[in-house]
TORMARKE-221625 format. One line per 10 residues: number of its first residue (from 1); their letters; for each residue x negated, y negated, z negated of N, C-alpha, C, O, CB. Coordinates in steps of 0.05 Angstrom, whole numbers, plus 5000, padded with zeros to 4 digits. Atoms other than C-alpha are relative to their C-alpha. Glycine has a CB too. Layout:
BEGIN
NUM = A = X/Y/Z/X/Y/Z/X/Y/Z/X/Y/Z/X/Y/Z ~ ...;
***
This chain:
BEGIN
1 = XXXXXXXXXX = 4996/4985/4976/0803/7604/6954/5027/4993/5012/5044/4985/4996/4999/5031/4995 ~ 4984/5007/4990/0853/7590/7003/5016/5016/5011/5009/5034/5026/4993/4986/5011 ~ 4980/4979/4997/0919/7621/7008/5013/5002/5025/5020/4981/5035/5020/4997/4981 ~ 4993/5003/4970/0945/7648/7080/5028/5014/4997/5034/5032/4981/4978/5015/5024 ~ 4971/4985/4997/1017/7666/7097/4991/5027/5023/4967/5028/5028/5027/4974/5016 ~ 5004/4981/4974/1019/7731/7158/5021/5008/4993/5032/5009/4970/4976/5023/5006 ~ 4987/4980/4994/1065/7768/7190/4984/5034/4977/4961/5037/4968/4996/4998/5037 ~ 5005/4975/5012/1070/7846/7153/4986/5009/5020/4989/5001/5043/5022/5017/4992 ~ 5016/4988/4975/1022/7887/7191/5002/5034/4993/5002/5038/4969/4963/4988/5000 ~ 5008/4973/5005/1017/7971/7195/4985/5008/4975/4992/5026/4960/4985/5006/5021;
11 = XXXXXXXXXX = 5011/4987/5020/0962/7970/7144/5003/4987/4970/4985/4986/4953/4973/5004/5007 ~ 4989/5012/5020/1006/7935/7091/5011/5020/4984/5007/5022/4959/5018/4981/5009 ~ 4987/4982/5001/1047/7991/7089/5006/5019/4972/5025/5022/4957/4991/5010/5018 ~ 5011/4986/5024/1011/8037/7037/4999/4983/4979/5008/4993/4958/4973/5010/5003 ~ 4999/5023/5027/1005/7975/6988/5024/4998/4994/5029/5000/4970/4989/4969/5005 ~ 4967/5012/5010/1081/7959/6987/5003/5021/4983/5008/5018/4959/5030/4997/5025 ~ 4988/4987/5010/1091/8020/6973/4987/5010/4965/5003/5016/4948/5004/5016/5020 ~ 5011/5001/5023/1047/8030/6913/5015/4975/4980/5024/4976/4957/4969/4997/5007 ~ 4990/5027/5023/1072/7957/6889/5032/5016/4993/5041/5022/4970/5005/4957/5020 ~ 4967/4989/5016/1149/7989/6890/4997/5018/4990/5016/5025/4977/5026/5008/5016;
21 = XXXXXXXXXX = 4993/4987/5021/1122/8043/6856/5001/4995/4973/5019/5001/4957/4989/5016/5002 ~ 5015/5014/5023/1084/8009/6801/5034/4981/4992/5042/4983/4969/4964/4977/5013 ~ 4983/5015/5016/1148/7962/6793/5030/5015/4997/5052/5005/4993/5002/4971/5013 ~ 4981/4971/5001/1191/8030/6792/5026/4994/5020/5050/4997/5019/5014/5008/4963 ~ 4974/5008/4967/1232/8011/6855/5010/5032/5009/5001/5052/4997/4975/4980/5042 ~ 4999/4979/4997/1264/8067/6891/4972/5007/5020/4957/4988/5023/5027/5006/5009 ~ 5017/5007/4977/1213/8091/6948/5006/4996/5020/5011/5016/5033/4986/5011/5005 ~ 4992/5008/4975/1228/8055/7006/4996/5019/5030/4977/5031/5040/4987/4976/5001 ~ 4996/4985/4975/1254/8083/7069/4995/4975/5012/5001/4954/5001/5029/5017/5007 ~ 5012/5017/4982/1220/8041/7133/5034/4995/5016/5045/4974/5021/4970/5016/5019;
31 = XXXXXXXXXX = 4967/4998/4984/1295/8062/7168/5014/4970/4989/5027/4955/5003/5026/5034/4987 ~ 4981/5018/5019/1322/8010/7105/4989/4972/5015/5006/4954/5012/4993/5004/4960 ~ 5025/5021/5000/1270/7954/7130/5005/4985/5029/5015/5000/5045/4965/5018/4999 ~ 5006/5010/4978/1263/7903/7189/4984/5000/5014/4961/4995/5006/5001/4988/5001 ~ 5025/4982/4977/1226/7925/7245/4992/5018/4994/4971/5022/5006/4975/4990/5009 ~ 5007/4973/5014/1216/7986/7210/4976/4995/4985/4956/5009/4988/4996/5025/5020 ~ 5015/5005/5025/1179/7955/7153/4978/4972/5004/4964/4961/4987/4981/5030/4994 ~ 5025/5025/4998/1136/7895/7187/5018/4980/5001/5009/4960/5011/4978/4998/5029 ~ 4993/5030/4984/1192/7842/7193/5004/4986/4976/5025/4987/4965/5029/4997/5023 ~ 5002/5009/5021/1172/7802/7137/4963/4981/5002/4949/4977/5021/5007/5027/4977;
41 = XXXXXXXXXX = 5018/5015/4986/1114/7760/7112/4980/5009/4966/4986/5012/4942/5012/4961/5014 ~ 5021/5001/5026/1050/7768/7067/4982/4978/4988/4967/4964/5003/4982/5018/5006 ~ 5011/5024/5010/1021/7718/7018/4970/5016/4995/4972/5039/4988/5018/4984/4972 ~ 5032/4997/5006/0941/7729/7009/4985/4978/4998/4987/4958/5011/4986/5015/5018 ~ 5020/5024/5011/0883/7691/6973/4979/5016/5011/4970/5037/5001/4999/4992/4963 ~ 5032/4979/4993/0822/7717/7014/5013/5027/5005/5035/5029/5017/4971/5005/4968 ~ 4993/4977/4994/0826/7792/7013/5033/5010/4982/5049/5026/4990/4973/5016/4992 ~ 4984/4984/5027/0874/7802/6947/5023/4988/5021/5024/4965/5029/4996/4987/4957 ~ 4974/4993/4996/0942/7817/6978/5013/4992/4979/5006/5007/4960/5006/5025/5005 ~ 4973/5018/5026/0998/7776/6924/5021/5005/5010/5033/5018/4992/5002/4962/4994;
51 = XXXXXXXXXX = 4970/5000/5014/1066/7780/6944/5009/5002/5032/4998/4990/5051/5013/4966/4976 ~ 4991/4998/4967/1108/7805/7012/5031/4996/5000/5041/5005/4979/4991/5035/5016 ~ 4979/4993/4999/1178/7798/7028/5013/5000/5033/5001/4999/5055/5012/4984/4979 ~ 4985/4979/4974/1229/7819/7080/5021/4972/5019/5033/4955/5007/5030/5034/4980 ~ 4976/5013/4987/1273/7780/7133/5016/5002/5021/5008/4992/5042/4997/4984/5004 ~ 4985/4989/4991/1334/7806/7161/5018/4979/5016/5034/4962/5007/5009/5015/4980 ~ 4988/5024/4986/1357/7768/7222/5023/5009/5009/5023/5033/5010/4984/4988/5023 ~ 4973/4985/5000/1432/7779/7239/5009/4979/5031/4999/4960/5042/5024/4995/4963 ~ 4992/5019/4976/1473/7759/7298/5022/4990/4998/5042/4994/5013/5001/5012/5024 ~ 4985/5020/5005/1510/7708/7266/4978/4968/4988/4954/4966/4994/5021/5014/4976;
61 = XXXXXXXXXX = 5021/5020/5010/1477/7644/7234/4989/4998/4976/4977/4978/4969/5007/4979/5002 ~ 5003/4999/5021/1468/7669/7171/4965/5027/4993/4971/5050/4999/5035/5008/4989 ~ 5015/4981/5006/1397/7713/7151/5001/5015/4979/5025/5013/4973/4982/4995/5002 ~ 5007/4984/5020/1383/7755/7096/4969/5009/4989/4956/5029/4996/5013/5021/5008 ~ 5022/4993/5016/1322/7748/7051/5000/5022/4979/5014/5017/4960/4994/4980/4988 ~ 4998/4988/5024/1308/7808/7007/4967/5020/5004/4949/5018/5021/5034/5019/4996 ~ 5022/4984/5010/1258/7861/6977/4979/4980/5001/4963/4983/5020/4994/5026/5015 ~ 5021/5013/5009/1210/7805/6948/4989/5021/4981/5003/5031/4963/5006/4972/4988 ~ 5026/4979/5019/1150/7852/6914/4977/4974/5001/4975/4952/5013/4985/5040/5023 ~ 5022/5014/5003/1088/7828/6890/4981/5022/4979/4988/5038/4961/5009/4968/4987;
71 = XXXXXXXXXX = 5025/4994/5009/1018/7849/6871/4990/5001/4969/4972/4986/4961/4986/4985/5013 ~ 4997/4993/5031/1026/7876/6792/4968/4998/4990/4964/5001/4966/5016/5035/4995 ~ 5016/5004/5012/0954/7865/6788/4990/4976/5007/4966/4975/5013/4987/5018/5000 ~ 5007/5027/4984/0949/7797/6811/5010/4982/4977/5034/4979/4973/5016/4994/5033 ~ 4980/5012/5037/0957/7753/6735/4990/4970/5015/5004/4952/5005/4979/5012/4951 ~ 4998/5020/4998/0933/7694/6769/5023/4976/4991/5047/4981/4985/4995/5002/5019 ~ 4976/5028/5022/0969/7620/6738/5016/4994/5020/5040/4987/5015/4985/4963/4986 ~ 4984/5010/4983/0990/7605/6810/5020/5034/5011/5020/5039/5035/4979/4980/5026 ~ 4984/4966/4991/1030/7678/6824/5033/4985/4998/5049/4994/5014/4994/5037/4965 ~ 4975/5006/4995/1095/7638/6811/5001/4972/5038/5017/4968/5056/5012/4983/4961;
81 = XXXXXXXXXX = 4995/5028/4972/1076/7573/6871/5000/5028/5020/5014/5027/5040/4963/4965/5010 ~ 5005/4979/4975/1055/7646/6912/5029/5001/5005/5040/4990/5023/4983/5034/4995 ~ 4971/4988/4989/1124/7675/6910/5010/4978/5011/5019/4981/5033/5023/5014/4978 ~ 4981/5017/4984/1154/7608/6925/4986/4993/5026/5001/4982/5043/5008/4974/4985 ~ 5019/5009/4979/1109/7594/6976/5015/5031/5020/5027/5029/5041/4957/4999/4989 ~ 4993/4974/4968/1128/7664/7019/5029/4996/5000/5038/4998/5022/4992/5043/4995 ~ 4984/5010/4993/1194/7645/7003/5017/4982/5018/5036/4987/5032/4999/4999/4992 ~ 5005/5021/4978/1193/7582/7036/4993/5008/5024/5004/4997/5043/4980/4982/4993 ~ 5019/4986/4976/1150/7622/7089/5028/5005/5012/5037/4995/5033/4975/5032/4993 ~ 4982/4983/4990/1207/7663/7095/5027/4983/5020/5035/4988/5043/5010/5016/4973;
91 = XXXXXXXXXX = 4982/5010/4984/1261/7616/7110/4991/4976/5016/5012/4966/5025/5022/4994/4985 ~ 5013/5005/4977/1222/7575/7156/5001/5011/5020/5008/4999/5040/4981/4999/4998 ~ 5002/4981/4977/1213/7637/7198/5045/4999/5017/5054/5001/5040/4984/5043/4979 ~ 4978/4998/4995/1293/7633/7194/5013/4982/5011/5036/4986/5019/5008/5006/4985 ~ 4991/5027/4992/1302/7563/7215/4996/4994/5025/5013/4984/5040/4989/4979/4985 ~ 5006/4991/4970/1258/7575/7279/5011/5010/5005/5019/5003/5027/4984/5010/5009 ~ 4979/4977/4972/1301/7632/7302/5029/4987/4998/5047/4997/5010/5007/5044/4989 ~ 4983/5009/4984/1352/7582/7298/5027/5012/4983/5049/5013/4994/4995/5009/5031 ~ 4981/5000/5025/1393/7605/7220/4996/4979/4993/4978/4963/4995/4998/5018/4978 ~ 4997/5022/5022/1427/7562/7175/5009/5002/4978/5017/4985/4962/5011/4983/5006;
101 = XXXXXXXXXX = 5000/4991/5030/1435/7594/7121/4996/5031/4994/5004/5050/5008/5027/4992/4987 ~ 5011/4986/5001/1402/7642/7084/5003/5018/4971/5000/5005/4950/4980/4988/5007 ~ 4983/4981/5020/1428/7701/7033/4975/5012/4986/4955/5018/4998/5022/5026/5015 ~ 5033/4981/5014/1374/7735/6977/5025/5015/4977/5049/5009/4971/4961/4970/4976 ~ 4989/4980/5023/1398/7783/6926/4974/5011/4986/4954/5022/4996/5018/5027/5014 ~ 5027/4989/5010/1351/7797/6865/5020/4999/4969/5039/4984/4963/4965/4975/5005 ~ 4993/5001/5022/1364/7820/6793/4984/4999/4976/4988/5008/4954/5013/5015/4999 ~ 5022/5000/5010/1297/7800/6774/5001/4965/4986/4994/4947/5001/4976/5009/5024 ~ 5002/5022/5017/1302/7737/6717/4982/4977/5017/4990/4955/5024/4987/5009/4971 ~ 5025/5018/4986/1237/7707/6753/5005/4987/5029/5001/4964/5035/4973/5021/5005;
111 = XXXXXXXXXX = 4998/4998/4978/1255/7718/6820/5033/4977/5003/5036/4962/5022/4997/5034/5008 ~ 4981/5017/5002/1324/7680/6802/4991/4975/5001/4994/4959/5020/5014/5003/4979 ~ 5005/5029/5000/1291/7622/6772/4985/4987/5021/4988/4963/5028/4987/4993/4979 ~ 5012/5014/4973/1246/7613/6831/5022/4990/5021/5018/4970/5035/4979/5021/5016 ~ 4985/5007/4976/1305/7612/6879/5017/4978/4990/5029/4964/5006/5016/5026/5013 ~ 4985/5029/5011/1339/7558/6834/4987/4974/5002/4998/4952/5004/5005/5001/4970 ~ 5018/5022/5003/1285/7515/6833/4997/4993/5036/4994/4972/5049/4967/5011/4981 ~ 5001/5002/4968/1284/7525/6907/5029/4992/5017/5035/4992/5041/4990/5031/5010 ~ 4978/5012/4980/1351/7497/6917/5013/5018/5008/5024/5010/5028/4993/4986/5022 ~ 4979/4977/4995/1393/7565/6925/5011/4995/4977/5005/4981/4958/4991/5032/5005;
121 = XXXXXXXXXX = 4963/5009/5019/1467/7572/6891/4994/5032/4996/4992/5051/5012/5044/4985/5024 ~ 4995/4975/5021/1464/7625/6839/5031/5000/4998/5046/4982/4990/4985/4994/4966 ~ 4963/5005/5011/1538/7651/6839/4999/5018/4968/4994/5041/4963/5031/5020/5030 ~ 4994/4986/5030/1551/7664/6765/5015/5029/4997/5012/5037/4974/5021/4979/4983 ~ 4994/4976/5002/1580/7728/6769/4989/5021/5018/4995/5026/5042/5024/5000/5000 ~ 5010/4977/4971/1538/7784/6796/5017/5017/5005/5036/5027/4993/4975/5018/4998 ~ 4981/4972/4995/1557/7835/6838/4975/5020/5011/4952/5014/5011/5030/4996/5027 ~ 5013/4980/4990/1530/7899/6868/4992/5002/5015/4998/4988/5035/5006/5014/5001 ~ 5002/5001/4971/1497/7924/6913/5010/5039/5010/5002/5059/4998/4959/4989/5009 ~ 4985/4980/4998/1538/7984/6945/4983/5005/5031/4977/4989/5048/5034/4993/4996;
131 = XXXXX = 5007/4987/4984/1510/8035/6993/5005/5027/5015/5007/5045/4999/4986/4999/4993 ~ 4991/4966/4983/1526/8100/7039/4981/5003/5018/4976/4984/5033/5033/5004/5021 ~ 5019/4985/4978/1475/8140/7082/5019/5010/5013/5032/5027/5000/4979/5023/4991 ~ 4987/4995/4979/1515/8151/7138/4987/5030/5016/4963/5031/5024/4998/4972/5017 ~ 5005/4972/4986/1510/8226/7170/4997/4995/5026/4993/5013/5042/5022/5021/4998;
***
């Protein structure tokens, strides 16, 4: 079966959020999200939904890839070419709007080695990620 990239759509929505529960994420606020949860891209084989992530366009030249999830019931052999594949998707989308470089943050082993293999600079010392809800 043949695998399609898309834009996030409205009735994605309910799935993400099941996948961040299932992979005990917090539950996502749409406010946190680009375009208020669609500005990102979905990998699918036929119907089965595999793997979505997010892309945060900034008004400098730099984007921001993050919240890569994926489909916890999806064991297929190719589930690692998927993620790199929406990856790729992803900064494509970023290259058209005209970035040149592109930021991910993940503290997921897997999700590392994919972005190494993909030619991103792992900086050896992690750091945090620090947050305030603003009143």
């Amino acid at each position: 079966m043949e695998l399609t990239v898309r834009a996030l759509q409205e009735s994605d929505w309910e799935t993400l959020q099941e996948w961040w529960k299932w992979w005990r994420w917090p539950e996502m606020n749409r406010d946190l999200l680009p375009l208020n949860g669609l500005g990102g891209l979905m990998i699918c084989k036929g119907d089965t939904l595999i793997a979505a992530g997010f892309l945060y366009l900034t008004n400098s030249k730099g984007a921001l890839l993050d919240w890569i999830i994926s489909n916890p019931e999806y064991k297929e052999k190719d589930r690692k070419t998927n993620l790199m594949l929406l990856i790729d998707s992803l900064e494509e989308v970023a290259k058209i709007n005209g970035y040149n470089i592109i930021f991910s943050f993940t503290r997921n082993k897997s999700l590392i080695d994919i972005h190494k293999i993909l030619g991103y600079k792992i900086d050896p010392i992690p750091s945090y990620e620090i947050s305030k809800k603003l009143k």
